[in-house]
MARGU-796621 format. One record per residue: x negated, z, y of N, C-alpha, C, O, CB in turn. Coordinates in steps of 0.02 Angstrom, whole numbers, plus 50000, padded with zeros to 5 digits. Glycine has a CB too. Layout:
! MARGU-796621
XZYXZYXZYXZYXZY...
END
This chain:
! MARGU-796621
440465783555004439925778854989439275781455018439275783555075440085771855018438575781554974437945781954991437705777354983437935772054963437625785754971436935779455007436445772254999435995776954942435905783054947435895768255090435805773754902435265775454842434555772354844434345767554811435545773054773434175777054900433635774354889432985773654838432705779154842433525775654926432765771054808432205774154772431505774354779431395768554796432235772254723431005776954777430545776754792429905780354757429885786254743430685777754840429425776054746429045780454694428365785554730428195784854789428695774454633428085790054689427795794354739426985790554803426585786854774427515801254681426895791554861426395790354896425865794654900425715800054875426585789254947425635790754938424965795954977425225798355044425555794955083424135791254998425035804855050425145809655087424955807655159424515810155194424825815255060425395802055174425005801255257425445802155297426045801255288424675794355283425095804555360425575806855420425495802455480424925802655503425415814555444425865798855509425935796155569425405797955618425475803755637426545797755592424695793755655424455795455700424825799455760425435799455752424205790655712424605803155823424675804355879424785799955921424345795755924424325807055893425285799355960425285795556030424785798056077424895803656100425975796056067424185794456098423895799356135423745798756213423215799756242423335800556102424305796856235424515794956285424635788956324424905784656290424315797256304424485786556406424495781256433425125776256407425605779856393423825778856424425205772256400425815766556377425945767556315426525765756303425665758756381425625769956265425685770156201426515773356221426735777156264425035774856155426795769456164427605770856139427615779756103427395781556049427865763456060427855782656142427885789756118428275790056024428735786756000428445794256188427845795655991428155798655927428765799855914428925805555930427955803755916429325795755884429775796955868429975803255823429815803555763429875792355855430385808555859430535814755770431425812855783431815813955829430235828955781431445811255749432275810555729432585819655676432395822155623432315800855655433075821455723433285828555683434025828555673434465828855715433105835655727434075828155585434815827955566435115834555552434815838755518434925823755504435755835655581435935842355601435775847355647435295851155647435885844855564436385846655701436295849555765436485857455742436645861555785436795845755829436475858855682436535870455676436035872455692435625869055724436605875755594435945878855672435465881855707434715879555681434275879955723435585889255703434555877455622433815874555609433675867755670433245866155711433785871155516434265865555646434175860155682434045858555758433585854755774434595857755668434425861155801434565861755872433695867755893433325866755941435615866355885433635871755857433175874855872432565872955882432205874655929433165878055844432365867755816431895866855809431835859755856431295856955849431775867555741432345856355906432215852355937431995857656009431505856156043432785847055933432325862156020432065865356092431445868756063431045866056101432635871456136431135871956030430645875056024430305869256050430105868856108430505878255962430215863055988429735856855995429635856656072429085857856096430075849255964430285854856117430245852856191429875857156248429695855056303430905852356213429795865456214429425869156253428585869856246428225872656287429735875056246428355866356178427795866456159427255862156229427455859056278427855863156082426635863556210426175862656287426115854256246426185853456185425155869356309425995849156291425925842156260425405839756286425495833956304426465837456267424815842256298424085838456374423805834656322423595829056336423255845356425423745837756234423285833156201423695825756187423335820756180423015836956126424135825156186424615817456164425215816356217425305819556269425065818056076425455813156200426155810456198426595814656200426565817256145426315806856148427105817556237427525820556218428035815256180428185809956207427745824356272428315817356106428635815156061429445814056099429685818356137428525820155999429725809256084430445808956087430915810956043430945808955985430585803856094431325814956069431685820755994432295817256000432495816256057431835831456005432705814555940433225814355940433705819255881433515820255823433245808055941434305821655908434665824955887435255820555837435545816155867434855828455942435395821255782436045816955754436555822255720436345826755684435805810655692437125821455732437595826055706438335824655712438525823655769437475831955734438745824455666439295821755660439605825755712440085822755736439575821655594439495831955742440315834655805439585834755863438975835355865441005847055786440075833955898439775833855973439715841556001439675843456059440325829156028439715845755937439705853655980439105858755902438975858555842440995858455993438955862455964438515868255939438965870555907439545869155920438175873355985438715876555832439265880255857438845886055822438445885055776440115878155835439015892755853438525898655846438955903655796439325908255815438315902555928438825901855732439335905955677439385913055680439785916455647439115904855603438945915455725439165923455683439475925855718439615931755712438675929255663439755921455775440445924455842441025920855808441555921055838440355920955947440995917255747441485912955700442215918155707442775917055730441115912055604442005922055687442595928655662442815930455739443425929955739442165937355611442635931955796442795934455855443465928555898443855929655944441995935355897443375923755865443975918055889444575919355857445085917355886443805910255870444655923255782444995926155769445415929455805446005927755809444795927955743445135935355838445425941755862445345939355942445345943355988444965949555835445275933055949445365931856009444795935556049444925936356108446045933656026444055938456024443695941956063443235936856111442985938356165443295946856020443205930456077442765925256118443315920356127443875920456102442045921856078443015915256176443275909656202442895904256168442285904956165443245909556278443295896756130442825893556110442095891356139441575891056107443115889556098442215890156204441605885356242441185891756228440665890056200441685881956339441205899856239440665901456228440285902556147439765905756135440685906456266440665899256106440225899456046440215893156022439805893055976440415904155994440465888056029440315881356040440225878156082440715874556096440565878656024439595877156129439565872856184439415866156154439305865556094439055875056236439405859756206439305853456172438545851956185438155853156231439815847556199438535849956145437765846956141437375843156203436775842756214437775841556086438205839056256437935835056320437705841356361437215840456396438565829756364438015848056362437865851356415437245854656395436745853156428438415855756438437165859856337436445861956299435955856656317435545860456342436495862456210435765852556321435325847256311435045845256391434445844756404435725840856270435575844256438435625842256488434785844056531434535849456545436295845256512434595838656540433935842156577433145841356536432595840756563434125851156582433305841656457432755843656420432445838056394431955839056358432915848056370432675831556408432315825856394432595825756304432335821656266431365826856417432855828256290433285828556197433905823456210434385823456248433745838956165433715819956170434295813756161434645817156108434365821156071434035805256136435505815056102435935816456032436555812356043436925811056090436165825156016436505810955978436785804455955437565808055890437485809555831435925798755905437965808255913438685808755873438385802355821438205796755837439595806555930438395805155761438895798455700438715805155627438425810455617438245785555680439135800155595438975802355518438565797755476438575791555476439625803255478438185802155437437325800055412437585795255333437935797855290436635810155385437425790955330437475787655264437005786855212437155786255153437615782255275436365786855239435805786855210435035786355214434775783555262435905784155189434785788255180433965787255212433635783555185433745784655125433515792555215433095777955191432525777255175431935781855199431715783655253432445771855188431765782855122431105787855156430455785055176430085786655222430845793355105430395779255118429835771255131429905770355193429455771755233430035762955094430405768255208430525763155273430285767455341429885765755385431465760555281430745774855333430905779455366431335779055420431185780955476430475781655380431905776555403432425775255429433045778755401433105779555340432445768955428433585781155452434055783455454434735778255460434845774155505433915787755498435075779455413435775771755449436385776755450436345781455410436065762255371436875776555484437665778855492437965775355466437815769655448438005779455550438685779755458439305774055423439445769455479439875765255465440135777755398439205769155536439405762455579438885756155603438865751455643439675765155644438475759455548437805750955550437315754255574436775752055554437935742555612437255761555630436535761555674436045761955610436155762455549436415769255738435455761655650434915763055596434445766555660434375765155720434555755055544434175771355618433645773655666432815775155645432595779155604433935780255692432535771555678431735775055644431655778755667431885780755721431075772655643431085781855614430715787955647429955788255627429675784555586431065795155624429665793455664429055794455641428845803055593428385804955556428655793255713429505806155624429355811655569430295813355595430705812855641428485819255587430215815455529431135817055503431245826055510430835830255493431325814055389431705826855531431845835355517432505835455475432945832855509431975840455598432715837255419433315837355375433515843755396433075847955384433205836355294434175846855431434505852855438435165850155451435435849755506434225857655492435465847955380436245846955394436585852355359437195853155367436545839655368436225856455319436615863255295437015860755217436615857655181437315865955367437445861355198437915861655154438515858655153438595856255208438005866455149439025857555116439655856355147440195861455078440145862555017439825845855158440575862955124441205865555087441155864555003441035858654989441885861155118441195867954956441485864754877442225866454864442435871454834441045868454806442655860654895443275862454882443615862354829444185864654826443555860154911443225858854764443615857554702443315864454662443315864554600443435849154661443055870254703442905875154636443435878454622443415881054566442345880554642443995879554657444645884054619445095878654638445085875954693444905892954650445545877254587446215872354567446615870954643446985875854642446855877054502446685869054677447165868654704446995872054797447325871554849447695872354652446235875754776446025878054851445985869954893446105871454952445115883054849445885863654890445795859054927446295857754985446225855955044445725854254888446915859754938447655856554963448055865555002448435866455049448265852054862447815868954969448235875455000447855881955022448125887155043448745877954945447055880655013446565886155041446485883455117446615877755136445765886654996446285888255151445965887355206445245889455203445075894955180446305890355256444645882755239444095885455248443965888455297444385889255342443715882455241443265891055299443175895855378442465894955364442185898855326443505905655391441995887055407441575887255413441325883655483440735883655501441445886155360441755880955514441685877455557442185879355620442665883155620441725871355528441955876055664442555876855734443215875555704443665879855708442445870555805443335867555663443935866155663444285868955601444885867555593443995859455672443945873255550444305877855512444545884455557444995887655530443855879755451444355886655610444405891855641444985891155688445305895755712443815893455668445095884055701445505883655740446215882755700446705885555724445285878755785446285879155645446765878755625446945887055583447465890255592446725872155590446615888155556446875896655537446965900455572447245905155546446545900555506446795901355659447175903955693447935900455715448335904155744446775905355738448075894755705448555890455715449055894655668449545897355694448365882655697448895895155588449235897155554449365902455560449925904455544449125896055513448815907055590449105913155596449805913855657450225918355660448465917655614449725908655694450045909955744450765910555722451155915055738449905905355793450875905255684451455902955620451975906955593452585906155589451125901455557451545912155574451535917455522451815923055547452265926255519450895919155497451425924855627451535930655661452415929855699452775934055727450835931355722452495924655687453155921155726453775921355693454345920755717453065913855739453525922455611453955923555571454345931455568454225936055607453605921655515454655931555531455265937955527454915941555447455195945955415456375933955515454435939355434454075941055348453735950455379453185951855401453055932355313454045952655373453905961055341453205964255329452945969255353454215961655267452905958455270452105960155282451725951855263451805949755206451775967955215451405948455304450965944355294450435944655246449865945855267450775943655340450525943555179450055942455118449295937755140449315931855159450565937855055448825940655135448305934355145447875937855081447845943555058447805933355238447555931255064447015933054999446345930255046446415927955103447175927554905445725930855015445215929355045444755929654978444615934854949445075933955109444585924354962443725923754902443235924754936443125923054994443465916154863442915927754900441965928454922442045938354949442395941054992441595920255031441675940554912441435947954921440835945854957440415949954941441295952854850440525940755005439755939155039439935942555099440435946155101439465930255052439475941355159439525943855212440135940555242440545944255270438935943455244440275932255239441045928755269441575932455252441885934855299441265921355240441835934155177442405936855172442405944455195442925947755196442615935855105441895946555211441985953355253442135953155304442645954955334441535957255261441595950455323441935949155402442385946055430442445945055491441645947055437442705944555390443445939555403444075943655403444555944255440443585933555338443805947655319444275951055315444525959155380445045962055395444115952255241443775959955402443925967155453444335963155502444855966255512443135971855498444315958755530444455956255596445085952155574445315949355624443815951855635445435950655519446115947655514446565954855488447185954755489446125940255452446225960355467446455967155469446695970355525447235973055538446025970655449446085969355562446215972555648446715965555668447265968255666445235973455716446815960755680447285956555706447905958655686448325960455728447175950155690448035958455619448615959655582449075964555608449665964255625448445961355520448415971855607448975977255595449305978855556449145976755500449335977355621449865982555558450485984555513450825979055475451145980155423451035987555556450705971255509451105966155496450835961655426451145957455393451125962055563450265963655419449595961155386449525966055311449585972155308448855962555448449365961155250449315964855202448375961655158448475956755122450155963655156447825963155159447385958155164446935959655089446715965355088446955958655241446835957555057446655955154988445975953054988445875947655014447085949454965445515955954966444685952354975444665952754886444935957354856443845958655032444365947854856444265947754777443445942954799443275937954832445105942554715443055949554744442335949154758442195947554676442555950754636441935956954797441735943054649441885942754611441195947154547441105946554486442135936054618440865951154598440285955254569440545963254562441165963754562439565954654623440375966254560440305974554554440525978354623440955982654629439465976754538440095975354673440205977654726440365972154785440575966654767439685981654736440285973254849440155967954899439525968854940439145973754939440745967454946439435960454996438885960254993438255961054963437785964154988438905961355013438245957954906437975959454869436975956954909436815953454957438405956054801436585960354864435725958854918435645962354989435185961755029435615949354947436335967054996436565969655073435985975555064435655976555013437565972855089435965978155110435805984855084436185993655075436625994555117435305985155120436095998355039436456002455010436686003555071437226000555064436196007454966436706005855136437006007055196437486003055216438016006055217436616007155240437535996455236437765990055239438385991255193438935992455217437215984355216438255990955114438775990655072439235995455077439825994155089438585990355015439046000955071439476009855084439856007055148440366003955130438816019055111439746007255225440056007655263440466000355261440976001355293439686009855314440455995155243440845990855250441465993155201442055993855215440495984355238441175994055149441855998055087442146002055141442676000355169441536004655005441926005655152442166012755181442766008155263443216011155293441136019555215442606003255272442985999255337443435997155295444015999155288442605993055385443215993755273443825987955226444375994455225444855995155262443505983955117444115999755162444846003755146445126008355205445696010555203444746008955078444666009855258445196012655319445346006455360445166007755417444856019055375445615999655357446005996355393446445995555340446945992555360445745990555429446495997455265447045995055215446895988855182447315985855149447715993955249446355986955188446055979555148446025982155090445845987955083445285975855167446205978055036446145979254957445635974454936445645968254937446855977954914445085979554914444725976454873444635974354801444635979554768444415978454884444565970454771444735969854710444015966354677443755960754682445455965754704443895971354649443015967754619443125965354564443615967254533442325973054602442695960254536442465956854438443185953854452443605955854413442345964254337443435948854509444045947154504444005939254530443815939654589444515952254543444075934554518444035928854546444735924954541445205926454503443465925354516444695919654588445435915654597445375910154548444965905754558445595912254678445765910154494445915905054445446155897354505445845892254518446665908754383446645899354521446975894854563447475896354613447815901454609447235890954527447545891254673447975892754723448525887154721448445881554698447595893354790449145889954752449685884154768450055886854814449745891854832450165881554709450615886354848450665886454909450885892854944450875894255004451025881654922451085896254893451495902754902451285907954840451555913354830452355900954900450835905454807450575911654760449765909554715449635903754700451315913154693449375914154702448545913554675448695916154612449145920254601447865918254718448295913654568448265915954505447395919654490446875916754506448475908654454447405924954466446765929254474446495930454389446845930354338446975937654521445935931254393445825932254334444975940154346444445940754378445665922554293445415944354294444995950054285444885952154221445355954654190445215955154318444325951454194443995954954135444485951054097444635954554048443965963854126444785945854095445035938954055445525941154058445805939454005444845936353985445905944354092446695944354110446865940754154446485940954202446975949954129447255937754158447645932754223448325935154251448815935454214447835924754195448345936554304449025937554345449145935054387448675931154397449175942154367449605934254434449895927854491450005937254537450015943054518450965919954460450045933554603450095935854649450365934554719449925932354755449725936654645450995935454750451095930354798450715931354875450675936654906451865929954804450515925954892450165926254947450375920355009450475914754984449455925654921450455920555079450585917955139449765913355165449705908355200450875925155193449415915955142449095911255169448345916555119448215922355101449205909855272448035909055118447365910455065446885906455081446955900355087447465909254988446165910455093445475908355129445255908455082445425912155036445085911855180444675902955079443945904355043443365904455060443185899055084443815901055005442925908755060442215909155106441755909255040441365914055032442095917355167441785904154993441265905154938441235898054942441535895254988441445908954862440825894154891440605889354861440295881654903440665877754931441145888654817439855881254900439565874054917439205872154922438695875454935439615871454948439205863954916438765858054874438205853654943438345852555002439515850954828437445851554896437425847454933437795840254961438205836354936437035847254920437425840655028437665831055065437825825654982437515825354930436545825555127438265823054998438285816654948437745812654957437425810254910438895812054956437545811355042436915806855012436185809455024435725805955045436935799355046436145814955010435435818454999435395818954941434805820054928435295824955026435845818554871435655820254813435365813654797434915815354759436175823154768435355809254800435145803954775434265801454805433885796854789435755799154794434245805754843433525803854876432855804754812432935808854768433375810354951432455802154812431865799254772431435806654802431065805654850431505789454799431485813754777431055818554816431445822854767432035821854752431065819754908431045827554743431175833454710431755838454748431865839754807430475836954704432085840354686432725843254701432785850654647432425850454598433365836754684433145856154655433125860854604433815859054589434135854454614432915868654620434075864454535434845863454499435265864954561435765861454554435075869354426435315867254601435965866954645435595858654699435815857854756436145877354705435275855654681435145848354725434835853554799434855850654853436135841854743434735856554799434195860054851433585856054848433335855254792433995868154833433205852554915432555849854919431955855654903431895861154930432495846754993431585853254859431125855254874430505855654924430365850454954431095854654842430135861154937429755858854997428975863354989428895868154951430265861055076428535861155025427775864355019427975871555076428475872855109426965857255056427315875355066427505880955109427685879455195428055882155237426885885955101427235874155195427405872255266427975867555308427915864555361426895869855282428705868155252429315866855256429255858455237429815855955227429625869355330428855855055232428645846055206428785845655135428455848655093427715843255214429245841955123429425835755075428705834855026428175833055051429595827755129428805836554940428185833754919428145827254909428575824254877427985836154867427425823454947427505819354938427665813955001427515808055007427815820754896427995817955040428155813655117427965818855162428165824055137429045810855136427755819755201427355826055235427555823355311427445827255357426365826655216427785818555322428385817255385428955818655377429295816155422428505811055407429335822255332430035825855318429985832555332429775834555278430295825355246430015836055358430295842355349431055845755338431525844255376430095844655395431115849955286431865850955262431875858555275431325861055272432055848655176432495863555292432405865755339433255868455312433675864455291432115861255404433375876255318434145879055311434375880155234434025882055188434705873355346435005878455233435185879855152435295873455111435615873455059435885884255143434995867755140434915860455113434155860255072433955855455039434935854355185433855865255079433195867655048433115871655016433545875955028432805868855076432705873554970432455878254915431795880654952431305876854949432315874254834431745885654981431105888655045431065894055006431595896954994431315890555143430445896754976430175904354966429645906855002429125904055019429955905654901429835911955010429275916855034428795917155006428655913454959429385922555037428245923455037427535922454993427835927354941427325930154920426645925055035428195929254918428245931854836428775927254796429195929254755428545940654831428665920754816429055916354791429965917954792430365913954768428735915754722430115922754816430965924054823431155918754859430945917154914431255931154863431625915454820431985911354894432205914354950432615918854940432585907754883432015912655023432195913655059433275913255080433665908555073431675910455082433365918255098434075917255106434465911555146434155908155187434265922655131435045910755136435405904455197435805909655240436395910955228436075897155156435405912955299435535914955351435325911055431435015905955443435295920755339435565914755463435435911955529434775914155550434405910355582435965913855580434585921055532434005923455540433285920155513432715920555535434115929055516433545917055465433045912355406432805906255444432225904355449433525909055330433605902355481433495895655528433185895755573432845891255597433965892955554433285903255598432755900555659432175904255652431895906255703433015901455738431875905855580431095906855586430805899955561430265897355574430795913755536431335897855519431095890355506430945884655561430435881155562431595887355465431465884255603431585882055650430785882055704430465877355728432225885955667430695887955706430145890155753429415887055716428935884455745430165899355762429535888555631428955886255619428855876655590428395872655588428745891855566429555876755573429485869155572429315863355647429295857155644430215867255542429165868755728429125864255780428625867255793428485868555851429615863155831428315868755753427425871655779426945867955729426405865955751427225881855765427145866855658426935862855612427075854555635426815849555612427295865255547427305854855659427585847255706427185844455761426985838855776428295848455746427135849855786426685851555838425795848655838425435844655868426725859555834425745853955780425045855555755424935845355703424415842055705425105865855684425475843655673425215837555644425245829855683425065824355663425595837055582425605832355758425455827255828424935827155859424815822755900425835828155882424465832855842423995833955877423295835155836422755835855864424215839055915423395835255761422935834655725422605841855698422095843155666422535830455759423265846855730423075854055689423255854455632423765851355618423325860055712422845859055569423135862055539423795864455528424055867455576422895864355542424225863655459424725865855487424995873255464424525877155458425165860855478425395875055456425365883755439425805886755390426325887055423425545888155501425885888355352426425890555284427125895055319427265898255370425895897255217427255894155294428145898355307428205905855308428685907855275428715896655239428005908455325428115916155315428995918855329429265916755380427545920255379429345922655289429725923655323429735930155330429275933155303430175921055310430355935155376430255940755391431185942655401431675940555433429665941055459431035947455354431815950855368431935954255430431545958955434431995956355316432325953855480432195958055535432815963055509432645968655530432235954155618433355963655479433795966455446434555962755445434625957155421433765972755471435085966455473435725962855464435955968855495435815974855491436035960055388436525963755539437085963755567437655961155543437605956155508437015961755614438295963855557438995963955536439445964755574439385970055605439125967855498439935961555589440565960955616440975964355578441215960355538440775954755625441275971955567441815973255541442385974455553442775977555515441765975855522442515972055610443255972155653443275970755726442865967255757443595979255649443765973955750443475972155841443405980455868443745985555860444275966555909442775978855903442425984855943442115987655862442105993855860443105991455998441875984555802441615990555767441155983855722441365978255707442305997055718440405987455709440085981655671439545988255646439515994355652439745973255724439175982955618438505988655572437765984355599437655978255597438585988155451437375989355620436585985355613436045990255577435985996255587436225983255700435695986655538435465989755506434475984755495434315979955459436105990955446434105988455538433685985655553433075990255561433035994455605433875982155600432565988955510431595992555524432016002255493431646006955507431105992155677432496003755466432616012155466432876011855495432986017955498432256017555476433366008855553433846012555610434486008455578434576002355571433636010755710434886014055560435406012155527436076014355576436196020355587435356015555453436626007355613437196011955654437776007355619437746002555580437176011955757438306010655649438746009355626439316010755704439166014555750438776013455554439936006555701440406008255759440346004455821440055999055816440316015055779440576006055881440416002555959439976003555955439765999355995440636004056025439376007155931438566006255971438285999655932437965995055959437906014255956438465999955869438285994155833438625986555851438535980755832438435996055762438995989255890439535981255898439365979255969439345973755997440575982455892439255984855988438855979456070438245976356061438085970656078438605984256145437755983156017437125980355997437105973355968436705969355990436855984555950437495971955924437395965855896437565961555944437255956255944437715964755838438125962855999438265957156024438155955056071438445950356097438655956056025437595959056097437055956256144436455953756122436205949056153436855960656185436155956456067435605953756057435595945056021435135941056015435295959256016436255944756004436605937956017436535934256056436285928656050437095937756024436775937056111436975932756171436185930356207435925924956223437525937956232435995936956209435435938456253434585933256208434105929956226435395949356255434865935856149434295930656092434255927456073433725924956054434095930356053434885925456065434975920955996435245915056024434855910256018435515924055933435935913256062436315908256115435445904456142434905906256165436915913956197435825897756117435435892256132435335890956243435755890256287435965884856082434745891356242434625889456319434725895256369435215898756358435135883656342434355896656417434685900656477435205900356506435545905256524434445900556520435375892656518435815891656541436365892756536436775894056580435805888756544436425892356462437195894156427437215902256406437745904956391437345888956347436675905256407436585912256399436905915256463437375918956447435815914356389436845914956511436785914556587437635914556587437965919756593436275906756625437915908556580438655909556581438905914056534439335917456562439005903756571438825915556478439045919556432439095923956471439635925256499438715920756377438455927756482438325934456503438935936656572439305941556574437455934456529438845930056631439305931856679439975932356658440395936156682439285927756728440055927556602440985931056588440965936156564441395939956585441535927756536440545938456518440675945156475440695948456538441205951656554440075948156413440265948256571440155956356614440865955656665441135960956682439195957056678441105950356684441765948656716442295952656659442725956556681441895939256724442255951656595442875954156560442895962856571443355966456587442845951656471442135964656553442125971456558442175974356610442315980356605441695973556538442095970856696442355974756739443075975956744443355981156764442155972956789443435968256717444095968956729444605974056676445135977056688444305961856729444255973556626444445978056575444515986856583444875991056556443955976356525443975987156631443855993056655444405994656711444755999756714443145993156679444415988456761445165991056801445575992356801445895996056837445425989956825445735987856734446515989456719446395996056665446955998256655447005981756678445985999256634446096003756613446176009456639446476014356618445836003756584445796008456702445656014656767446306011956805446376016656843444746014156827446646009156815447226008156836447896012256788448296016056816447246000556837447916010856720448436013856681448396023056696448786027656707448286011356592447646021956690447486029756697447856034356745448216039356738446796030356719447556029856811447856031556892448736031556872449146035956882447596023556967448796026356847449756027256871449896033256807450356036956824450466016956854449606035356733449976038756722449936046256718450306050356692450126036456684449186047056763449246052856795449776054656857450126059856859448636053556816449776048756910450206049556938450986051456938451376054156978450086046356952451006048856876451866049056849451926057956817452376062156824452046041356760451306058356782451226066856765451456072256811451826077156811450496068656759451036068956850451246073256910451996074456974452146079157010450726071456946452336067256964452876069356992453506071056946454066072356968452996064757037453346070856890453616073356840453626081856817454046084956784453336069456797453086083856843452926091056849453456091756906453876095856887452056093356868453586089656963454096091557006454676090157011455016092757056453986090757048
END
């Protein structure tokens, strides 16, 4: 169930400034705690506030946890621990004067400017931030609802390692897995359930273009091919999944159809907007993507900002901007400076975006960065990325701060016991020589 609001177009007005003393501070209400979202509430909180009011930010989001996707795949292979790629929102927050509120969103008035949940709250606001992202499209292949596994969230991650656990427990010879989407998810899913697998593991990627990663760049694409087929991943291009059921996929290539049996089958492709964002009274393109002015605002309501892959955002050569993480938080940065600037009566500033390049997870200990001409590939690329993660990207000091002390805890200990095996089996060399 949604709410259907309607509303016909206004005048472009924006909420005065709180400009201090008793005046009731600026409400910004921000739906979706991912990375647009959560970002663009700490940026806001670090901004200088002497001309007004500092604004009251509230956070709304159906799970009570962050969660930092591109360490998604590393829970896999067991390389991270959840808390460090999902912390909860009580501890991130703690300190910063950011309120967040658990529920699920039912609907908006944009007139009113009110927010309501499926459990009655209602919330005003004075300026809205929309970053709830996407959700799953589970009805695009037959039968993926009931027998695919997704992999977009903590609790898809957790249960497909569950299954894997399942699987590995079994007496089965070689573990069949299929995986949809030739994008950056089914790659990186697929290197790191390759490296898990092993010998035991048989792993299936069906891309359904020419190549993979497709928009990657020619470096990017070559060496990921070139990973996939030295861990034994089969790639299978111009091939898509007709349908899944519980123990076998039906594929279809160049209009041939064949079945295939498979143990367990992922999908990292397809999905739809919020159910109740399509119905909102505000311009929408054919995939129900918001439209928005350069300076990320709602036409027409200029107290909305929309924000991630719930939006239709182009650059200055009109390309849509991509649904990356890299994308969220330039948005992020510039949707809490434009926020900023219309609390305080600045100008506000157009969207620029900026490719800084791409990074890849292609197994454990091995990834690709490819960034400004410096193109790597291997452990130099896989630490690189996964610090400038930790070190950049991980929400707060605070939680950066712990990260960092466990990692550097794993790598000393990792180091002992390797300098330990070393020590005993030199030692054994040697009384073995006598």
């Amino acid at each position: 169930m949604y709410l259907n609001f309607h509303t016909t177009p206004r005048k472009n007005t924006i909420p005065p400034p709180a400009l201090g003393g008793n005046v009731t501070p600026n409400q910004i209400c921000i739906l979706g705690g991912g990375f647009a979202g959560l970002y663009t509430a700490l940026y806001l909180n670090r901004l200088s506030w002497s001309k007004c009011k500092k604004p009251q930010i509230t956070i709304i989001d159906k799970e009570n946890r962050f969660l930092f996707t591109p360490f998604l795949y590393e829970l896999v292979t067991r390389e991270f621990q959840s808390w460090e790629i999902a912390p909860s929102f009580e501890k991130l927050l703690a300190d910063t004067g950011i309120q967040f509120h658990q529920g699920t969103i039912q609907g908006i008035d944009l007139e009113k400017r009110q927010v309501q949940l499926h459990r009655g709250e209602i919330f005003s606001y004075d300026y809205l931030v929309l970053a709830v992202g996407r959700e799953t499209l589970s009805d695009l292949v037959s039968g993926a609802a009931t027998y695919a596994y997704p992999f977009r969230t903590l609790a898809d991650a957790d249960l497909l390692r569950e299954r894997l656990r399942v699987l590995e427990a079994t007496d089965l010879p070689k573990i069949q897995v299929a995986i949809a989407g030739g994008g950056p998810g089914g790659v990186e899913l697929a290197g790191k359930l390759a490296d898990r697998l092993q010998e035991r593991g048989q792993i299936y990627l069906f891309a359904r273009d020419k190549q993979i990663l497709k928009n990657f760049s020619a470096f990017s694409q070559k060496v990921a091919r070139q990973s996939l087929e030295a861990r034994g991943v089969q790639v299978k291009f111009e091939t898509s999944i007709d349908s899944v059921s519980s123990n076998q996929i039906n594929l279809v290539h160049q209009g041939q159809v064949r079945t295939i049996s498979v143990d367990l089958a992922i999908g990292t492709l397809g999905t739809q907007s919020k159910e109740w964002l399509r119905p909102l009274d505000c311009q929408h393109n054919s995939q129900n993507q918001l439209l928005t002015l350069p300076t990320l605002q709602l036409v027409n309501y200029p107290e909305v900002f929309a924000l991630g892959d719930l939006a239709d955002i182009r650059d200055a050569q009109g390309k849509q901007v991509p649904s990356t993480a890299q994308a969220a938080f330039q948005q992020a940065n510039c949707a809490a400076r434009n926020l900023g600037a219309a609390l305080t009566g600045r100008p506000l500033l157009a969207f620029r975006y900026s490719h800084l390049g791409e990074m890849l997870t292609l197994g454990i200990n091995d990834a690709i960065v490819s960034s400004f001409g410096i193109n790597l590939r291997g452990s130099i690329a896989c630490a690189i990325r996964r610090w400038v993660y930790i070190l950049l990207r991980m929400p707060t000091c605070r939680h950066r701060l712990q990260v960092v002390k466990h990692r550097l805890k794993r790598l000393i200990l990792d180091w002992l016991v390797s300098h330990r095996q070393q020590s005993t089996a030199k030692s054994y060399w040697r009384k073995s020589k006598y």
